[in-house]
N, C-alpha and C positions, 0 to 999 in steps of 0.2 A: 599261347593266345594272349593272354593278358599283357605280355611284352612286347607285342606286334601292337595289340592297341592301343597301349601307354607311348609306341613310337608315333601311332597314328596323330594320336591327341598331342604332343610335343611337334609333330612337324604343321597341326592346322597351327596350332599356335604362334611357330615362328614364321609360320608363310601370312599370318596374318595378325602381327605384333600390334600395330596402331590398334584394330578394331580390340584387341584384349585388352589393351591397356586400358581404352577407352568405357569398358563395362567397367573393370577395376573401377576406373573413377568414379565415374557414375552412383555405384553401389555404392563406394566407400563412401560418397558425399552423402546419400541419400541414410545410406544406414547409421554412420557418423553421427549425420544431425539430429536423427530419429533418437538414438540413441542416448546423446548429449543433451537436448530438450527436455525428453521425460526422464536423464536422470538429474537434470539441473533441481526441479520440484524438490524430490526426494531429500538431494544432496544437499538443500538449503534446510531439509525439516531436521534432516542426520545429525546439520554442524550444531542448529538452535538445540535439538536434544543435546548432544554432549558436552554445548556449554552449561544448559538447564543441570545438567545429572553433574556435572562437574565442582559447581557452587551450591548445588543442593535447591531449586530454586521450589519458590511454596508450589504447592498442589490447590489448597484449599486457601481463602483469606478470608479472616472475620472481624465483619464490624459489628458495632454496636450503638446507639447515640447516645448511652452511659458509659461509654467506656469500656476496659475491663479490668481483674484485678489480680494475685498472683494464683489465688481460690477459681478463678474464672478459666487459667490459662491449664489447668490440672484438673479442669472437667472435660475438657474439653483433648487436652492427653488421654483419658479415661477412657474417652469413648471408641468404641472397637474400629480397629482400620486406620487409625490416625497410627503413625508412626511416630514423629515430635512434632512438637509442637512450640513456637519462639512470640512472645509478646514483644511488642513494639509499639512506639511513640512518634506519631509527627503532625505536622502541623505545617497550613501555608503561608507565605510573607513574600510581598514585595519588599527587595531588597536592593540598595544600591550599591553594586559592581564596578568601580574606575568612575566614566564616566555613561555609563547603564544602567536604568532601574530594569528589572526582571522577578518574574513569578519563580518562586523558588520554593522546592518538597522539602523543609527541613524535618532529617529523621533519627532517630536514637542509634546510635553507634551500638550495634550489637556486641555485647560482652565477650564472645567468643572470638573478636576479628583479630585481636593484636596477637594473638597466639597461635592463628590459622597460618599452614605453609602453601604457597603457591608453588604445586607441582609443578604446571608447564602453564598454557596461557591462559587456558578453559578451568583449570582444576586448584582448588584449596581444600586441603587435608586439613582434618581436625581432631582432635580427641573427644571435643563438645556436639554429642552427636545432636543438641537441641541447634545447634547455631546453625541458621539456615538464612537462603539468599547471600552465599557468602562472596565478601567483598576480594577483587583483585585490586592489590596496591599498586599502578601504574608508577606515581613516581613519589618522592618523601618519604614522612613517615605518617603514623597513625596519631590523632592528636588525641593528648591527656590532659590536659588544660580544660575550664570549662569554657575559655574561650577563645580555643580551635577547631578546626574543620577540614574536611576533606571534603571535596568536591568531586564532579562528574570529569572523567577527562575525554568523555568523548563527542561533549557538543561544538556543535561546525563553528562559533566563534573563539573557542578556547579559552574564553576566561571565564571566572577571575583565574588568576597564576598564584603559584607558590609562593607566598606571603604578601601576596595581598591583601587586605582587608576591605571586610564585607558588612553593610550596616542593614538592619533590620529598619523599613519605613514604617510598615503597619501588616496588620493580616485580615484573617478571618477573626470570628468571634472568639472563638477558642484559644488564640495568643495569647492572650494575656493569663490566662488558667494555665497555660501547657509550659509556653520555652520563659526563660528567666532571663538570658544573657538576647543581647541585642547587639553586642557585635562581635565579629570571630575574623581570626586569622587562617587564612588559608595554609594547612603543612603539606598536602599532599590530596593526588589527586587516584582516585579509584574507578572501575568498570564493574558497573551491576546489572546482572543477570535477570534484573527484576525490571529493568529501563532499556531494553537494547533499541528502543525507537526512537531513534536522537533527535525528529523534526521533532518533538510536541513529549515530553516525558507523564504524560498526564494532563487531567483537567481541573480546573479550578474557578472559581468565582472571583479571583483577583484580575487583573490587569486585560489581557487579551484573551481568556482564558485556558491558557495555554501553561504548564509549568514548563522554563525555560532551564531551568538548574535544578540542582538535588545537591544537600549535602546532609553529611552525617556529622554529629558531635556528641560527645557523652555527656553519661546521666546526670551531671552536675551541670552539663547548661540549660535543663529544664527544671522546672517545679516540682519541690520533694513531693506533694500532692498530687501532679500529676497522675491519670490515669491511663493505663495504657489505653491505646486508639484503635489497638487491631491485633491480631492474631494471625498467624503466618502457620501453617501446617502442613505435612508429607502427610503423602499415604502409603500404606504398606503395599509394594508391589506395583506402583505403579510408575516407577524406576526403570524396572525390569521391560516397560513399553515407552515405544516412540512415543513425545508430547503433542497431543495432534493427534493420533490416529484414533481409530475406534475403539480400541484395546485399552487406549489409555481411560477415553471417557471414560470408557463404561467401568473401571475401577474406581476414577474416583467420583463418578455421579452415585454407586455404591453409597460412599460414604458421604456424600453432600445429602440425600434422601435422607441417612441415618441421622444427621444433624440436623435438617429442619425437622423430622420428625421430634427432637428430642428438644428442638427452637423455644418452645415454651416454658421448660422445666429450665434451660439456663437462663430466659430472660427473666424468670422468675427469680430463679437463686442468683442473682446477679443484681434484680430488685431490693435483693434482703438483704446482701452485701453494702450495698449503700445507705440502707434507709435503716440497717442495725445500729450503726456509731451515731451516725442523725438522731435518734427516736433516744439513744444512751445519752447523747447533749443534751436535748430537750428533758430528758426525764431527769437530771444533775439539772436543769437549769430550772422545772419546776421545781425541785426540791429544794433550792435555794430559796427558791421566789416564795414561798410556804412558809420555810424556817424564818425568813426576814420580815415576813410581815406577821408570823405569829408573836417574833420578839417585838414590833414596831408595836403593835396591840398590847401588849402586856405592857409595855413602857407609856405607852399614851394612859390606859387603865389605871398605871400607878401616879402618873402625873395627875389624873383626874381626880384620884381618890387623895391626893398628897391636897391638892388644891379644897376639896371636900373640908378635911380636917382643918386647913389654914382658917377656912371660911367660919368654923362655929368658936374657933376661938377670937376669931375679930372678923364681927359682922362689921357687912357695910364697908368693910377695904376695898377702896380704889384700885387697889394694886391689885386684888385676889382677882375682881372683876375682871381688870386690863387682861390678866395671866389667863383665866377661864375663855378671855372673849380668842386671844392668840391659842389655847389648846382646842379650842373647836376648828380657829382656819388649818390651823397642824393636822386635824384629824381629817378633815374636809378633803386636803393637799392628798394625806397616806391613802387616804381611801380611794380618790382617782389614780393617783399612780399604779396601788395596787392592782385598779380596773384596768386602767391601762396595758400592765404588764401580763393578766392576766388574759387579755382580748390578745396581745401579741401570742401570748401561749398557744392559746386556742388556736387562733390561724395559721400557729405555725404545727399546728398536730393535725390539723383540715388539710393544711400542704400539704404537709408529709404523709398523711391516709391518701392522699388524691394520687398520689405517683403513682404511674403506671408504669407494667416493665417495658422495658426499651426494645425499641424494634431490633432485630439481627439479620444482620444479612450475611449469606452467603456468598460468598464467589470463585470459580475456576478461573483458571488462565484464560477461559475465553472472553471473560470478564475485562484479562487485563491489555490495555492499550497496546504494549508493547509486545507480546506476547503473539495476539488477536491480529495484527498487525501485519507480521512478521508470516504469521500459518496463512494468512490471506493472500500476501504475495508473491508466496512458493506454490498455492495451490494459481495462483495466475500463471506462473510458470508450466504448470499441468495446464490449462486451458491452451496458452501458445502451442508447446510442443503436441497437440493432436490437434493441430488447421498446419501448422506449419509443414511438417513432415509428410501429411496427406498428398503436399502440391508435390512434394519432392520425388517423392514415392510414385504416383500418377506417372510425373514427368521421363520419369527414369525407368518404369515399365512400354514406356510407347516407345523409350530408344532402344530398351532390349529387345523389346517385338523386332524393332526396325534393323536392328543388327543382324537378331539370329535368320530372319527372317531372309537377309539378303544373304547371310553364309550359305545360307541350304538352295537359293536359286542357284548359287556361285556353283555348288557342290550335287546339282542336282542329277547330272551321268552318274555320278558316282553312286548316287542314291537309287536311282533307277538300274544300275548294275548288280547291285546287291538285293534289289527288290527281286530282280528276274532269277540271281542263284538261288533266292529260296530265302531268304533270310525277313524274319520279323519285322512287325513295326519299333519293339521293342527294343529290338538286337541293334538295329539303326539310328534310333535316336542316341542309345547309350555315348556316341560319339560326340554329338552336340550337345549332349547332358551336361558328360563328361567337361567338355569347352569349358561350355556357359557355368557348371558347378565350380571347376577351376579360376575362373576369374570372379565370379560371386560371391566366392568363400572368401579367396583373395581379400577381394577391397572390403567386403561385410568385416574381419579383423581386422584389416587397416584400420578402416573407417571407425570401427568401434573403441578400438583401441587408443586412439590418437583424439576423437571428438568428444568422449567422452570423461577425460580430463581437463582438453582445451575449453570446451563450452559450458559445461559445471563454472568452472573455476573464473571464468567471466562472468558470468550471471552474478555470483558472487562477491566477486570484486567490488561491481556496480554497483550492488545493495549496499557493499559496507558504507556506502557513502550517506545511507539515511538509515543503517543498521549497524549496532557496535557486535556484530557476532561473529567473535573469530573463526574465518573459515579452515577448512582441515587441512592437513601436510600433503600438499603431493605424495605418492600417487594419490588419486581419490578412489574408496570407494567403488566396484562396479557393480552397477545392481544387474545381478543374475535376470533377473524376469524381462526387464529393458533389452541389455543385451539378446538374449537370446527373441525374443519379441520381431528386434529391429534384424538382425542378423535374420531370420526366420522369412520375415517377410522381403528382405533384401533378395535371399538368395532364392527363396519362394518362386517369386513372381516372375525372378530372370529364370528360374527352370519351366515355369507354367509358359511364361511365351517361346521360349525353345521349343517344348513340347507342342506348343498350335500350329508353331512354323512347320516343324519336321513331318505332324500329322497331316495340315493341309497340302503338303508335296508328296506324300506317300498316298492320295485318295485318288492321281491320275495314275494309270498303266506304265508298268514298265516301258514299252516301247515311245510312249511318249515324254518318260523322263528321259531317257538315255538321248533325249534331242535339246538343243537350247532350246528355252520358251520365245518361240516367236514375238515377234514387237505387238503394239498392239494396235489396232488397225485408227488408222486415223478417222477421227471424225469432225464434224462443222463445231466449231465454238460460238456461243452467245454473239464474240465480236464479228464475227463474219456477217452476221446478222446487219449488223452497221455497217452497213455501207460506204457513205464517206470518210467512216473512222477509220475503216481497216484498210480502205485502197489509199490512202496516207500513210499508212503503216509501211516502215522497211522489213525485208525479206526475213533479216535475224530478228525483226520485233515481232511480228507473223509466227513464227516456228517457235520461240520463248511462249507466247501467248498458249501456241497449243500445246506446247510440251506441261506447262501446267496443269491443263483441266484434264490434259493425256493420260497422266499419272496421279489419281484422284489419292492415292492412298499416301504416296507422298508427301503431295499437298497438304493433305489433313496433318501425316506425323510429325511435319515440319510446323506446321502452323500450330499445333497445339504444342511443341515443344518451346518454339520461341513465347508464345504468349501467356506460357505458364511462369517462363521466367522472370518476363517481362513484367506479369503481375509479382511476382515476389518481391521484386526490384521496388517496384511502387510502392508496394506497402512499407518496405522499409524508410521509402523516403516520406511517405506519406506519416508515418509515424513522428518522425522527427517533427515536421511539420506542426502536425495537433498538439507536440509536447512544446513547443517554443511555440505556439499561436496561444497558450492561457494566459502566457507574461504577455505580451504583446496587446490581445482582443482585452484583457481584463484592465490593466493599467494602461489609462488613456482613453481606450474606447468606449468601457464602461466604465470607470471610476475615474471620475477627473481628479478628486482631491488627491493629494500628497502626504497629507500630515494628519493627524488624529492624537488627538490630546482631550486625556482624561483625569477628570479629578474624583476621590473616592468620596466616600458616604460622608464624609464631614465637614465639605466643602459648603463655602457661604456663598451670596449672594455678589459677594465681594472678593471671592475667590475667582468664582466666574467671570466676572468681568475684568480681574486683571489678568487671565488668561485672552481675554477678547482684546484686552490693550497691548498685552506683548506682540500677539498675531500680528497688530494693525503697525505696531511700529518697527517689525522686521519685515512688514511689504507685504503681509499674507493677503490673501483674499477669497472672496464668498465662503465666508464664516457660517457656519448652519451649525447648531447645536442639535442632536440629537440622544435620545436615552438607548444605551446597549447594554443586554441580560441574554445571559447563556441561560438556553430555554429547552424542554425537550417537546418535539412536534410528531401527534399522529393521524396518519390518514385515514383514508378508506376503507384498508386491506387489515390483514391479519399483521403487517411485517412490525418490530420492533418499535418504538418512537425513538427519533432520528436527533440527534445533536445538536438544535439548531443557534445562530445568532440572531434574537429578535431587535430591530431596530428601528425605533418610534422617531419623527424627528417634532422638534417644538412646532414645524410648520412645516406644511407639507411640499409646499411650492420650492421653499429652499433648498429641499433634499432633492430635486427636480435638477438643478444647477449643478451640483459636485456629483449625481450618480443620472445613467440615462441607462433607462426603463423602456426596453425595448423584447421582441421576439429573435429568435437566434435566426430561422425561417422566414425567408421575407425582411426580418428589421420594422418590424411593424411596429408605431409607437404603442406602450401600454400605459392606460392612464392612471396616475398616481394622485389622489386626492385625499381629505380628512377620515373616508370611508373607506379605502382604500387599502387591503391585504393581499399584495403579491408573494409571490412564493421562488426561489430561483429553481433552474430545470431541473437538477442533477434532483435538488432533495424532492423534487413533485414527480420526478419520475422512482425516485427509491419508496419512495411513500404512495405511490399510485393516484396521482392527486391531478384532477383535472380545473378549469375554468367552471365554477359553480359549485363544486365539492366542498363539503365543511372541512376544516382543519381544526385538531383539538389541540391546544397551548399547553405544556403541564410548567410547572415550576423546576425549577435541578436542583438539587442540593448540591455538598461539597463534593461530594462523588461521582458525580454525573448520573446520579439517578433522577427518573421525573417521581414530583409528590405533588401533592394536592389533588384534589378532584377534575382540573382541566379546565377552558373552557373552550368552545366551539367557535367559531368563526366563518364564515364562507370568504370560500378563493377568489378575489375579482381578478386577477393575472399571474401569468405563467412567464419570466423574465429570463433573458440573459443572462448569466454569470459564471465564472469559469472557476473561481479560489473562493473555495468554501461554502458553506451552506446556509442561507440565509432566509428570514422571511420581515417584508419589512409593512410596515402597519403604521395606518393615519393616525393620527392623537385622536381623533372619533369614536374610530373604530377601538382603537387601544382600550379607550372607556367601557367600551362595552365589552370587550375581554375582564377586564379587569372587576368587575360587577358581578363575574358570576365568578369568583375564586375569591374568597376574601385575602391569602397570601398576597395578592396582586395590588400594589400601589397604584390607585387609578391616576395619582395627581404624580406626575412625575418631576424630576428636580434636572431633567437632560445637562447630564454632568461631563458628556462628549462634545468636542466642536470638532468638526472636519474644516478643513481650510486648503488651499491651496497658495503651497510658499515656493519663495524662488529655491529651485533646486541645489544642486552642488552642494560640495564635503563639508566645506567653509560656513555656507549659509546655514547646514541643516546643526553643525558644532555651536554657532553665535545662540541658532534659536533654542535649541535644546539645553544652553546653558541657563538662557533667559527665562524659561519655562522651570527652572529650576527652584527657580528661587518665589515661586507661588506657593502658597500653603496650600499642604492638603494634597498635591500634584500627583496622581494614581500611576499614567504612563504619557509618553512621548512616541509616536508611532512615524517611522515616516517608509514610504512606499519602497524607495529603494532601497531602505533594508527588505523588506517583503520581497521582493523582486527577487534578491541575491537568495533569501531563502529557499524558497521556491525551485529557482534554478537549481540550486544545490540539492533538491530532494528529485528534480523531477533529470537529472545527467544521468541519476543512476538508469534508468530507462536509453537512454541516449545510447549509453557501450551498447546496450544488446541490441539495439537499431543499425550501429554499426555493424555488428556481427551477424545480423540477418542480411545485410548490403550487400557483403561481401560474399556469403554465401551462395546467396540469390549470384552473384554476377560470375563465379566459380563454374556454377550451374551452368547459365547460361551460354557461357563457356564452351563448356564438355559436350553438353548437347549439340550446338552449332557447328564444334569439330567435327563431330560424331554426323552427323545428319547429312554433312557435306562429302565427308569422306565415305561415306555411301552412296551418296548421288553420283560422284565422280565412277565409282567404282561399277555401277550399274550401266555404267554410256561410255565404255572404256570403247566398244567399236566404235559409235559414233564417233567420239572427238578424234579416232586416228583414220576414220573417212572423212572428216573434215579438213584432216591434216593434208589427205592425198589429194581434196579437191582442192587445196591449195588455198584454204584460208591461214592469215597470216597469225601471228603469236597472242596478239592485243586481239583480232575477231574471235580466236578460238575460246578466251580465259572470258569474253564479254555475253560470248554464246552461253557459257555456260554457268557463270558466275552473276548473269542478269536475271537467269529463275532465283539463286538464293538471296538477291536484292531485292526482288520483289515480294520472294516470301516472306521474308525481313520485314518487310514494312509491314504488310497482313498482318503477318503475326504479333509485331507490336502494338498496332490498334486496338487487334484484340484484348493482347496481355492489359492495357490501359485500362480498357471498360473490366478486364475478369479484376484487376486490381483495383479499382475505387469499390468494388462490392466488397470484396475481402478484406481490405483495409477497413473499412465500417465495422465489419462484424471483429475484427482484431483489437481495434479502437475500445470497442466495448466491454471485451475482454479484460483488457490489461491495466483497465481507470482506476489509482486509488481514491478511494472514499472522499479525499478532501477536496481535490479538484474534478473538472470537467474538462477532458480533450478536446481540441477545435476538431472541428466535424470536414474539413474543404481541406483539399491535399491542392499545395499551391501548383502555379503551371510551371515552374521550375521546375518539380519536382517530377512531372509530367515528362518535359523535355529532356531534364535529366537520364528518368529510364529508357526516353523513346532512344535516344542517343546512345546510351551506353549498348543498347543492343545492337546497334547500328555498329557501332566501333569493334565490336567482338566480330558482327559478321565480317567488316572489313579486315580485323587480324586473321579471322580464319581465311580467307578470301586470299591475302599475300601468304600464307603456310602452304597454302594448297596449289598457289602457281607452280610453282616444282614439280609436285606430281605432274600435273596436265602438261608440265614439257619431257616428262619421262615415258609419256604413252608413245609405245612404236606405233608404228603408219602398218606396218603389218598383219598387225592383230586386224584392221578392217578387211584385209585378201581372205582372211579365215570362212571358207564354208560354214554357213549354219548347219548345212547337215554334215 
C-alpha cells in the first residue's frame, strides 16, 4: 500500500510539475524571508556579543566628578560580582587634523594593549585578566613615545593617517589638569569595541557636540597628577549571556543595585582620599606658618629689648629713636602678614571642611552610545521582520488555498470514487497532504536554508557602514526557533488550506462528485445595468466583463494576491524615498544656510567680528549670529529627557531668513518671535509635547547627563525638521529660561554665525582656510559635508530597501504565474470550444488574457492604497533617533510599483501563450457527463 501511494504522489506530481514547483517557490520565499528577517535581529545581537566577549568589553562604567585613585579602583574590585575591574583617563579637545578641526576622546592607552594577541578579527588574548575594552591593532604599531597615538580606523573620512600629525586647539576644563602633550604623531590605527557607532563616537560640549575621533596615548602624555576619570568593570557571569538580552541585564543590574547601594561609603572614602594629603599640606603648611612667626616674634622681642638697653645707656639718641620708630613699622608689617597668612589658613581649612563627596555615577552599556545604538537597530530589524513576512505569509496562503483548491476540483471523480468504495475523509486527503507536505517541506528548507544566510548577512553588511562590528564567517548561525517557527508556519498553512479544499469537496455525495462541477449559471452584471455602456460593449468585452464577477472567488484571490505585492513593492520604494527626502526637505527647504562657524568661550568682540569680515569678503551672506548649547529637554510624560540642540539667535527675525519655520502637514507658517519656543517634530513627538505644553530645559554636563534644577517654558510651535533634534527660543524667552536656573547665562555672547556662502570644493577650501586664521575659531561647519554624512549613515538602510524590492517583485512573480496557470487550467474546455468556434490565435490569448489585465490593474490600485498605509507604519518603525523620515512616497515611486506589476503580468502573459496554443479542440467534444 504504502508503494502504490508513494506511486500515486510521484505521478500527481509529475503530471502537475508547474503547480509543485510553483508552492515550492511560494513557500520557499515566504519561509526564507520569514526566516531571514527574524534571524537578521538576532544575528546582529550574536556578531555585537562576540565582538563585546572577544575584547572583553566593560559591563559596568564609573564616573566620578573627583576622579578616582588606585585605592578607589580596588574597592571597587572588592565588591561582590565585579570580576575586574581597569581605571582609565580621558579627556576632550578639539584638535586640528590636515586640514580639519574635530572633537576628539583622547584616552589612556591601557597597560595591557602592547602585550595582547589578536586571535582572529573579534578576539585579543591576554594574560592581564584586568585589561579590558581591548584594543584591535588594524594597522602600525602601538605608540611608546609620549607623543604618539593611535587612532580610530573606522571613521567614514579616514583620517588623520599614519604619521600624520595631530595638534591639540583647546578642550573642556579639565585639559589642562589631565593631558600634558598637545601634539602627537599618528603610529597606528585601532577598532574599539567600546565605539562601534562610527556616525557620532559620543557627546561632548566642544564643537558640534559630537566626538568625531578617539585616540589613545600613554601615561606619559598626560599629567603625573592626573586622576583617573572613570572605571571600566565585568561582571562575573555575565559573559556567559547575550549583551542585550534579559539575562544579561538582570546580572549586571545585580550588581549596578550592589553599587549604588554601597554609592555613598565610596564617595565618602574617595572624599578622604583627596582631602587626606590636602589637610597633610595645609597642616606642614600651618606648622611652618607658627614655627616662622614664633621665630619672627622672638627676633622682633630681642630687637626691642636690644634697642631698650641701647636707649638707657644713651638717652635722647636720634638713632635709637629712628631704630624703635622702624621696629614698630617691622612689627606692624609681621603682624599683618602673619594675619594675612593666617586668614588664608583659615579659608583654606573652611574649603577644605566644605568638600563634599563627589557625585558617582553609574552606567550599563545601555548608557553607552554605541553599544545602545547598535541593540536599537537590530531590535528594528525584529520590528521589520514581523509586518514584513505577515504580507508574505497572507499572500502565499491565499495561492495555496487557490492551488490545492483547483487540484482537488481537477481530481474531483477520483475523489468521489474513493468516497463511494468506502474510504475516509482522512484516507483521502493523505494524497493532497502528502502533495502539498512534499512541496512545503520542499521549498520551507530551501527557502530557509538559502535566506537565511543571504538576508542576515545583507542587513549586515549595510550597518557596517555606520557600525564597526565585524560580522561573522559564513555559514551564519541558524537560529532553531526562527527556522522551525517559519518552516512551521510555511508548511502549516499550505497543509491547513489542502485540508479546507479536500474537506469542502468531500461534504457533496459521491454521485455528485464522480460528475464535473457544472459551470455556474450566468447571471446579469452591474454593467448590464448601463445601458449605453454595455450596448457599446463588444461581444468578447461582454463575456470578460461577466466571466469576472462569474468567478467571485477568483476575483478576490487574484486581486488580493496582486495588491499585496504590489503594496510590498511600494513600501520598498517608498522607503527609499523618505530616506533620500531628509537630505533633500532638510537642506534647502528648511535650512537655507550652508556654513556655520563657531568660536569657543574666549573669543572677543573682535574675534566676532573678524569672523563677520572674512564671511563678507568671501561673498557669504545673511549673516545671523546665533548662541548654540547641548541641552537636555523634558516633556510631559514619564519618558527620559531627550538630547536636545538649544539655539537662541541675537535676533529673532534673522534666524527667520537662513531657517523656515513651518508645519510638515499643510506647510503652515509658524511664527518665530522674541517670545518664541518652537520645538522640532521628531523630539515633540518622543517627548509627548504638544502646541501649549511646558517644556523643562536642564543643563548637560560632559557626559551627556542633564543637571541643574531645569527650567520650564511653554511650547508656542511644533516645526519641521528632518536631521536632528532641536528646540530653538527667542532671546526673551531665553531670559526667562535662564532666570530660573542660575547655571544658565541669561546674557549670551552668540559665538555661532550661520551664513550662506558660495558653494563648491574650491570656495568652501579658500574660506575654511580664511576662517582659520581668527583666534579663538571652535569649528567650521558646512552643509555638504553634513549631507555626505548623512548619506553615508542613512545607505545602510538603502541595501535592505533594495533587498525588500526585489523580494516584493520575486513574489509578485510567483503569484502571477501561479494565479494564471490556474485560470488557464480551470477553462481548458472553454478556450478549446472557442478554438472550434473558430476564433483565431490573437481573440483566443485576448479572451483570456484581458480578465488577467484587468485584474492586474484592480489589484494594483489596491496594492497602492494597502501600501501608502504600511509604509507609514514601517517608516515608523525603522527611524534612528537622529533623524526624521519624509512622510510622502513620491509618484514615481507610485508608477514605479504600478508598472512593475504590469510588466510581470505581461511576462507571465507571453509564458503562458504556449500553453493556450497546446489546448486540443477535443477536450471541448468531451461529455460533462
Amino acid at each position: 500500500m504504502h508503494g502504490a501511494f508513494a506511486k500515486i504522489v510521484r505521478r500527481s506530481i509529475r503530471g502537475s510539475l508547474g503547480r509543485f514547483l510553483a508552492i515550492i517557490g511560494i513557500v520557499a520565499l515566504g519561509c526564507g524571508f520569514f526566516a531571514g528577517l527574524q534571524m537578521s535581529g538576532p544575528d546582529m545581537r550574536a556578531s555585537a556579543d562576540r565582538y563585546y566577549d572577544g575584547t572583553h568589553l566593560w559591563d559596568i562604567r564609573l564616573l566620578s566628578t573627583l576622579g578616582f585613585s588606585d585605592d578607589d579602583v580596588q574597592r571597587v574590585r572588592d565588591i561582590e560580582g565585579i570580576a575586574d575591574a581597569m581605571p582609565s583617563i580621558s579627556t576632550d579637545a578639539m584638535m586640528q587634523m590636515g586640514d580639519e578641526q574635530a572633537a576628539v576622546r583622547i584616552a589612556l592607552l591601557p597597560d595591557g594593549a602592547q602585550d595582547g594577541e589578536q586571535a582572529d578579527e573579534v578576539t585579543v588574548a591576554s594574560d592581564d585578566d584586568e585589561y579590558l575594552n581591548r584594543l584591535l591593532l588594524r594597522d602600525g604599531r602601538w605608540p611608546t613615545a609620549e607623543d604618539e597615538c593611535v587612532v580610530s580606523a573606522d571613521t567614514a573620512a579616514g583620517e588623520p593617517r599614519i604619521g600624520q600629525t595631530i595638534r591639540v586647539l583647546y578642550g573642556t576644563d579639565a585639559l589642562d589638569g589631565t593631558l600634558d602633550s598637545r601634539e602627537f604623531t599618528v603610529v597606528g590605527t585601532v577598532s574599539s569595541s567600546n565605539y562601534p557607532y562610527t556616525v557620532s563616537f559620543g557627546s561632548t560640549t566642544l564643537g558640534s557636540g559630537m566626538i568625531e575621533q578617539y585616540l589613545y596615548a600613554p601615561r606619559d602624555a598626560f599629567a603625573d597628577d592626573a586622576a583617573y576619570t572613570e572605571i571600566y568593570a565585568t561582571v562575573e557571569g555575565a559573559s556567559a549571556h547575550e549583551s542585550g538580552s534579559d539575562d544579561y541585564e538582570q546580572a549586571v543590574t545585580r550588581v549596578t543595585d550592589r553599587i549604588e547601594r554601597n554609592a555613598d561609603d565610596l564617595a565618602a572614602a574617595r572624599l578622604d582620599d583627596v582631602k587626606r594629603p590636602l589637610q597633610q599640606e595645609l597642616d606642614e603648611r600651618r606648622a611652618t606658618y607658627e614655627t616662622e612667626r614664633d621665630a619672627a616674634m622672638v627676633q622682633l622681642e630681642q630687637t626691642a629689648q636690644q634697642l631698650d638697653a641701647a636707649a638707657q645707656s644713651n638717652p635722647g639718641s636720634g638713632q635709637i629713636a629712628a631704630a624703635r620708630a622702624q621696629l614698630e613699622q617691622r612689627q606692624d608689617q609681621t603682624e599683618r602678614e602673619f594675619a594675612d597668612a593666617e586668614a588664608q589658613l583659615t579659608d583654606a581649612q573652611a574649603e577644605l571642611d566644605a568638600m563634599e563627596p563627589p557625585e558617582l555615577y553609574v552606567l550599563d552599556r545601555t548608557q553607552s552610545e554605541g553599544a545602545a545604538s547598535y541593540q536599537g537597530d537590530s531590535e528594528r530589524m525584529d520590528s521589520i521582520a514581523d509586518v514584513f513576512p505577515a504580507m508574505f505569509f497572507l499572500v502565499a496562503a491565499l495561492v495555496a488555498l487557490t492551488t490545492m483548491t483547483r487540484m482537488v476540483e481537477n481530481e474531483r471523480i477520483e475523489i468521489g470514487t474513493y468516497k463511494a468504495l468506502g474510504y475516509g475523509t482522512a484516507t483521502i486527503a493523505c494524497k493532497y497532504l502528502a502533495y502539498a507536505a512534499a512541496a512545503s517541506v520542499t521549498g520551507a528548507v530551501i527557502g530557509i536554508a538559502v535566506l537565511s544566510q543571504i538576508l542576515p548577512y545583507i542587513v549586515m553588511q549595510a550597518y557596517a557602514i555606520i557600525y564597526a562590528v565585524p560580522a561573522p564567517p559564513l555559514p551564519l548561525p541558524v537560529q532553531p526557533g526562527a527556522a522551525l517557527l517559519s518552516g512551521g508556519l510555511g508548511v502549516g498553512v499550505t497543509l491547513l488550506c489542502t485540508w479546507f479544499a479536500v474537506v469542502s469537496s468531500l461534504r457533496e455525495t459521491p454521485s455528485r462528485l464522480m460528475l464535473p462541477r457544472p459551470p455556474k449559471a450566468g447571471k446579469r452584471i452591474l454593467l448590464e445595468r448601463i445601458g449605453p455602456l454595455w450596448r457599446r460593449m463588444s461581444f468578447s468585452w461582454k463575456v470578460t466583463c461577466r466571466n469576472i464577477f462569474r468567478y467571485k472567488r477568483r476575483f478576490l484571490m487574484t486581486i488580493i494576491g496582486i495588491s499585496g505585492c504590489t503594496a510590498l513593492m511600494l513600501v520598498g520604494f517608498g522607503l527609499h524615498d523618505s530616506i533620500w527626502d531628509i537630505i533633500d526637505n532638510q537642506f534647502g527647504t528648511i535650512q537655507h544656510y550652508n556654513t556655520v562657524v563657531s568660536l569657543n568661550a574666549n573669543a572677543t568682540d573682535e574675534d566676532l567680528e573678524s569672523v563677520r569680515r572674512t564671511l563678507r569678503e568671501h561673498d557669504a551672506t545673511e549673516l545671523t549670529r546665533v548662541d548654540m548649547q547641548n541641552m537636555q529637554v523634558a516633556g510631559t510624560d514619564d519618558a527620559d529627557p531627550l538630547s536636545v540642540q538649544v539655539i537662541v539667535p541675537q535676533e529673532a527675525s534673522a534666524l527667520t531668513d537662513v531657517i523656515t519655520f513651518r508645519e510638515r502637514v499643510g506647510h503652515n507658517p509658524v511664527a518665530f518671535d522674541d517670545d518664541a519656543v518652537l520645538v522640532t517634530e521628531k523630539a515633540a513627538a518622543r517627548l509627548g509635547l504638544h502646541v501649549g505644553d511646558e517644556l523643562t530645559l536642564y543643563r548637560q554636563d560632559g557626559m551627556g547627563n542633564a543637571t541643574g534644577g531645569g527650567a520650564r517654558v511653554p511650547v508656542t510651535g511644533i516645526v519641521e525638521n528632518y536631521v536632528g533634534n532641536m528646540v530653538y527660543v527667542g532671546p526673551d524667552a531665553w531670559r526667562r529660561v535662564a532666570a530660573q536656573d542660575d547655571g544658565m547665562d541669561a546674557e549670551l555672547a552668540y559665538r555661532t554665525t550661520y551664513a550662506v556662502a558660495p558653494d563648491g570644493l574650491r570656495a568652501r577650501d579658500d574660506l575654511s582656510a580664511a576662517l582659520r586664521e581668527v583666534p579663538h575659531l571652535s569649528t567650521v561647519g558646512f552643509s555638504a559635508i553634513s549631507i555626505e554624512t548623512y548619506s553615508t549613515m542613512l545607505s545602510s538602510i538603502n541595501l535592505i530597501v533594495v533587498v525588500l524590492i526585489v523580494s516584493a517583485a520575486a513574489l509578485a512573480f510567483i503569484v502571477l504565474y501561479n494565479l494564471t496557470n490556474i485560470n488557464i487550467g480551470e477553462r481548458v474546455r472553454e478556450i478549446a470550444t472557442l478554438k472550434v468556434l473558430g476564433f483565431t490565435r490573437g481573440e483566443v490569448n485576448a479572451y483570456i488574457f484581458r480578465e488577467i489585465a484587468i485584474l492586474s490593474l484592480v489589484g494594483d490600485l489596491f496594492g497602492l492604497a494597502l501600501g501608502t498605509w504600511l509604509e507609514g507604519f514601517v517608516i515608523a518603525t525603522v527611524e534612528v533617533d537622529v533623524v526624521m523620515f519624509g512622510r510622502i512616497i513620491h509618484p514615481l515611486s507610485y508608477l514605479y510599483a504600478f508598472l512593475l506589476t504590469l510588466v510581470f503580468s505581461a511576462v507571465v502573459v507571453l509564458a503562458m501563450r504556449g500553453r493556450l496554443d497546446r489546448v486540443d479542440m477535443v477536450e471541448s467534444l468531451k461529455s460533462v457527463d
